[in-house]
PLY file of the C-alpha trace (Angstrom):
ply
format ascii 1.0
element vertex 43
property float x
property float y
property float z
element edge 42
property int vertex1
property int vertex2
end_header
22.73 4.31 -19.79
19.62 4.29 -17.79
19.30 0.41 -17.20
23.12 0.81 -15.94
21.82 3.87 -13.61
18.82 1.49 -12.48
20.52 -1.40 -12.05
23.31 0.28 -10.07
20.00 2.06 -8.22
19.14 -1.71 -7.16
22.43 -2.97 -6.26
22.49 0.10 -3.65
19.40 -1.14 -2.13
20.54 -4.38 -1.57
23.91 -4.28 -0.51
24.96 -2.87 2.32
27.83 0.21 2.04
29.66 1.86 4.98
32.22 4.46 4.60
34.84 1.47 5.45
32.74 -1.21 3.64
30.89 -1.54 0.30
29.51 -5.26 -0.04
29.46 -4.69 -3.98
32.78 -4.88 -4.21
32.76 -7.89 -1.93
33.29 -11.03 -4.15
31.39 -13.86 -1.94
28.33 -10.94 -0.83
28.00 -10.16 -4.65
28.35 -13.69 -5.91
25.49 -14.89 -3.04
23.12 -12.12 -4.16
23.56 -12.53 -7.55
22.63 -16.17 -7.38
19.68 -15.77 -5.07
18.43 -13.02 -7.29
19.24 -15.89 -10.19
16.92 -18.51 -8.33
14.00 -15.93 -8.02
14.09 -15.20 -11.58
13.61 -18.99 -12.37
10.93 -19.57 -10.21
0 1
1 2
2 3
3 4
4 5
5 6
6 7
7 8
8 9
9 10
10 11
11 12
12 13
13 14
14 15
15 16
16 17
17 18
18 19
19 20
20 21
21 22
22 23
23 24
24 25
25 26
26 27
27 28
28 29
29 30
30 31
31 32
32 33
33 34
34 35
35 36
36 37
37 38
38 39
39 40
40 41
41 42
């Protein structure tokens, strides 16, 4: 349980969330992030 509460702790600081919006749920904003953060991890 707490690497889901720190990895959901992360995801808030890098996507952006409105009332009307929540990027985490967006399929193409999670996708990009997830593959830059994929690219950093190799380097």
């Amino acid at each position: 349980r707490h690497l889901a509460d720190h990895s959901e702790h992360r995801a808030q600081l890098w996507f952006k969330q409105t009332r009307s919006y929540d990027a985490r749920r967006d399929v193409v904003a999670s996708t990009t992030a997830a593959l830059d953060m994929m690219q950093r991890l190799t380097k």
